[in-house]
N, C-alpha and C positions, 0 to 999 in steps of 0.2 A: 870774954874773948869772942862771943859770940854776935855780938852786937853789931861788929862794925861789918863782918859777914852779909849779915840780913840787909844793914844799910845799902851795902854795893850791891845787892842783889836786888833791892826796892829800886836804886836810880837805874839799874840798867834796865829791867821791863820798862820802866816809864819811857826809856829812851828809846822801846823798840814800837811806842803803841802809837796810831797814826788817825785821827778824826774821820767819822764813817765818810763823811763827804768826798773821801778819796774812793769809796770803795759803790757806794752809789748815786748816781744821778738822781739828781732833784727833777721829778718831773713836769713838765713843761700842760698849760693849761689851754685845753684847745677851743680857738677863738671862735669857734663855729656852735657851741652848743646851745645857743639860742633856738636854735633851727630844728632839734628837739620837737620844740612844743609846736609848729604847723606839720599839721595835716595836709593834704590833698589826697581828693576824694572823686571819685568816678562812678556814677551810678546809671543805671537805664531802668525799665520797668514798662506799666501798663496803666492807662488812666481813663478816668471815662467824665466829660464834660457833659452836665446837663443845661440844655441849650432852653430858653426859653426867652419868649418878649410876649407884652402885650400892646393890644393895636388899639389902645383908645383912641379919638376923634378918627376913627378909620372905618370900613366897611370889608366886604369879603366879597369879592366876585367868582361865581363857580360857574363853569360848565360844562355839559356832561362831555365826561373822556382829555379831558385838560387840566392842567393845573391851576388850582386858586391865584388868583392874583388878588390887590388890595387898591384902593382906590379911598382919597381923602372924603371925610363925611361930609363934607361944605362943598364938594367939588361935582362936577356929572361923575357918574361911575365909566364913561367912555376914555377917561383920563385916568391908567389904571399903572400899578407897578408887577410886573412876574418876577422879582429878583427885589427883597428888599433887608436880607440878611448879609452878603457878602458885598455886592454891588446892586448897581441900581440899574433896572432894566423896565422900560416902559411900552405899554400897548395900547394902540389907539381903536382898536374895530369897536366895530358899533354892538351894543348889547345885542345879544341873541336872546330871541325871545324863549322862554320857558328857563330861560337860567335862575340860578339863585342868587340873591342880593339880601342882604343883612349889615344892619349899622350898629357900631359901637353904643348906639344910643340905648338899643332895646337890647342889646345884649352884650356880657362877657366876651371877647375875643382875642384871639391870639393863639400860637402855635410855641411847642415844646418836644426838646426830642433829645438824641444824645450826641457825641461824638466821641470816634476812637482816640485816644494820644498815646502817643510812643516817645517816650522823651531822652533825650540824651543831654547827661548834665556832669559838669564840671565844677569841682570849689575846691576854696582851700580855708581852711579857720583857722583859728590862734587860740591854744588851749593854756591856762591858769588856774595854779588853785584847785585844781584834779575835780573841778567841778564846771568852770564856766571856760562858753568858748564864744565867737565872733569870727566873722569871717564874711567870704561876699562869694560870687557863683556867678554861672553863665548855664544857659539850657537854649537847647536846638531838639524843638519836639514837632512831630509832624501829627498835625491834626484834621480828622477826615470827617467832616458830619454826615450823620446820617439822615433819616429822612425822619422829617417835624410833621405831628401830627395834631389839628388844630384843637385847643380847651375846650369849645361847643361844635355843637352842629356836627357829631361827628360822621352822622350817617347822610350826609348831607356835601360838609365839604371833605375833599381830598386830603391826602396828606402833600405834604410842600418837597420836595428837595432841589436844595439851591445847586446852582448851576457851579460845575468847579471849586467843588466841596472841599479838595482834599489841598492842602499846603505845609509851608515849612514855618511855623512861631517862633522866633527869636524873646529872650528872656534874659534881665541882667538884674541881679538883686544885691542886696545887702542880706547879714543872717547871726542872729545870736541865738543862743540855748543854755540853758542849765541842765545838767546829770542829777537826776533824784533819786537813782535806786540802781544798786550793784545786785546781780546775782552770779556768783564765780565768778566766769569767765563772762558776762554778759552784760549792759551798761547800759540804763535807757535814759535817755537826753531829750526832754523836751525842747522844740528847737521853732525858729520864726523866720521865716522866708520873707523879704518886701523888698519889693522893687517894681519896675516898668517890663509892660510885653510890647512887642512887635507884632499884629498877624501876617500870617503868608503872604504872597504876592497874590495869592486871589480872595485875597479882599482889595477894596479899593479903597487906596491908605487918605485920599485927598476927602472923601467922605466921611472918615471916621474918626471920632474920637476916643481916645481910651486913655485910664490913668493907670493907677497903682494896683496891685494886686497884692494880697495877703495870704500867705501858706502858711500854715498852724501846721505842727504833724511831731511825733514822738519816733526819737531812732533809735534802732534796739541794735547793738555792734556786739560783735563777736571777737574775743583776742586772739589772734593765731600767733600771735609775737608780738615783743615789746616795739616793732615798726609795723604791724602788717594788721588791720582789721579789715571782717564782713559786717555787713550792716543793712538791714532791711528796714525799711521808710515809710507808713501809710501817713497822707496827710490831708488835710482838704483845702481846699482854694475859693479866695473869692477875687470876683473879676467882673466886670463888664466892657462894653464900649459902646458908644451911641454914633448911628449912622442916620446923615443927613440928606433928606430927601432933596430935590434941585427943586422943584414946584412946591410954590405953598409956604415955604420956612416950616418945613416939621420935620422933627427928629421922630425913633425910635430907639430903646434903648433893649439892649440884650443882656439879659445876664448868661454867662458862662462859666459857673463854678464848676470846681471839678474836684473829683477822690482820685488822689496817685498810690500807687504802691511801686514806690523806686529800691530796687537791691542794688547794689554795690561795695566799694574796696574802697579802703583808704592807707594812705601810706604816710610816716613822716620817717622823716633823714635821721639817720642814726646819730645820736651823739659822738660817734668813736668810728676813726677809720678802720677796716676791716686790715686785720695783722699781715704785715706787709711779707713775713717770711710765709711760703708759698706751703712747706711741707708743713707750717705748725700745727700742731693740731689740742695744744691747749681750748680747752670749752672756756673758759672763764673772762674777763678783763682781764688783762695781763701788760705788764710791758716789756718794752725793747729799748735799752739803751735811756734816753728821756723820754718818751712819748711811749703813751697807752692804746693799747689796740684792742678792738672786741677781736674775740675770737673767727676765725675762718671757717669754722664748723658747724658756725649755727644758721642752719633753715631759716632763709625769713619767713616762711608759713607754717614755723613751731615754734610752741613758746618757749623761751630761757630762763632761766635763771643768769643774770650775769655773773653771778658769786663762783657758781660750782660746775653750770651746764647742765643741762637736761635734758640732750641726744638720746639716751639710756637709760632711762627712770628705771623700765621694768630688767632685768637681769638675764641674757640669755637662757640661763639655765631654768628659769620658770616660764622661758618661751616652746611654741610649737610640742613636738615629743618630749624634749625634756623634763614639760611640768610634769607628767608621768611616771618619771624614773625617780628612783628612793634615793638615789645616787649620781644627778646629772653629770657630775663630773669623772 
């Protein structure tokens, strides 16, 4: 007699139970999380370019209480250059007797010295693979030389400094890196800078030739959160350009390498819209209705956990006085 009991009793729960899909939303996949993995990155810092050329087929004209000028070795010394690093500047008086004259022939010559840089730079990379990235850049660095003082003769000739030294260098490069070593929170990336420079407007660009330039340098980044890193830069550079005399058909060629030490930020775009209801104050991913939202609570200049949050790691009651008390509470 009990049987058919249980049976009426089995089809009517069946008949009251309802598929979860009524009860939750399928979450919806947000089309943006590509955007994740770029970076952009904003750095400045401090740099120091060693200036240096050598004046083969050339000579040195000194005299006393003036600046050297240069003058070709096949030519009169009366046909001289005072400006032959940024532009080209020419002097015609007649040697003055007691000066000093010296040719490339019996000796080593050329002049070497340094320049400030102050660089302001821009990029954005594409990270994969939690190891390698790629990316391209822009830099607007101002570079000021200072004053070159000659390989020989030092007691003899002057030091040089070119006339309107100081300008603005435009830079656009290409850049790839690979990360080789985590420590904590700390991530160092060896990384490769190549591309083309611009110099100032005081150089004279119809003189000079320049090509590519190569930045080598290891970036050590700090995680303040899963969008927000610090990161400090030393690298070194190689570079030249060669500026072409108007007499003669003779170039000279400069190298300008330089050590940077660039600090800066980088940010990438969150995966997840920040949670739309204003008072939430869930720490975790969480969602609303179909769509997932990070938390409203968390710092971009601290790190998260998305799981659980970690606003509060350490516990009020083992903060300030309280760690003190036998009985914070």
């Amino acid at each position: 007699m009990l049987l058919p009991v249980a049976l009426c009793a089995q089809e009517k729960d069946e008949a009251l139970t309802f598929p979860l899909d009524n009860f939750y939303a399928k979450i919806k996949k947000n089309p943006k999380s590509i955007l994740k993995n770029f970076r952009f990155g904003f750095s400045t810092g401090y740099g120091n370019t060693f200036f240096s050329h050598q004046l083969d087929g050339f000579g040195i004209y000194q005299t006393a209480g003036k600046q050297p000028s240069i003058f070709a070795a096949k030519t009169p010394a009366t046909v001289r250059y005072t400006n032959w690093v940024n532009q080209v500047s020419q002097d015609s008086n007649p040697v003055k007797p007691g000066s000093f004259l010296v040719s490339s022939d019996s000796a080593k010559l050329g002049f070497k010295g340094n320049a400030l840089n102050i660089p302001f730079k821009a990029t954005v990379h594409f990270e994969w693979g939690g190891k390698y990235r790629i990316g391209a850049g822009y830099s607007y660095e101002l570079m000021s030389i200072g004053s070159l003082h000659p390989i020989s003769y030092g007691n003899k000739i002057a030091n040089f400094q070119p006339p309107g030294p100081t300008g603005w260098m435009n830079k656009y490069f290409g850049m790839i890196g690979v990360s080789f070593y985590r420590m904590g929170d700390y991530l160092f990336t060896g990384d490769a800078q190549i591309g083309g420079y611009k110099p100032g407007s005081n150089f004279n660009s119809a003189l000079i030739q320049n090509g590519v330039y190569v930045n080598i340098g290891v970036t050590v980044e700090r995680e303040l959160s899963e969008y927000l890193r610090v990161f400090v830069r030393p690298s070194y550079e190689i570079k030249n350009y060669t500026l072409s005399l108007p007499e003669g058909g003779k170039s000279i060629t400069h190298n300008i390498n330089a050590f940077y030490l660039n600090v800066g930020i980088s940010y990438s775009i969150p995966e997840l819209r920040k949670c739309k209801k204003h008072d939430c104050k869930i720490q975790m991913n969480h969602a609303h209705g179909d769509r997932e939202y990070r938390s409203r609570v968390h710092p971009i200049y601290k790190k998260q956990n998305p799981l659980y949050g970690e606003n509060h790691p350490k516990l009020f009651k083992y903060k300030g006085k309280n760690k003190r008390k036998l009985n914070p509470y």
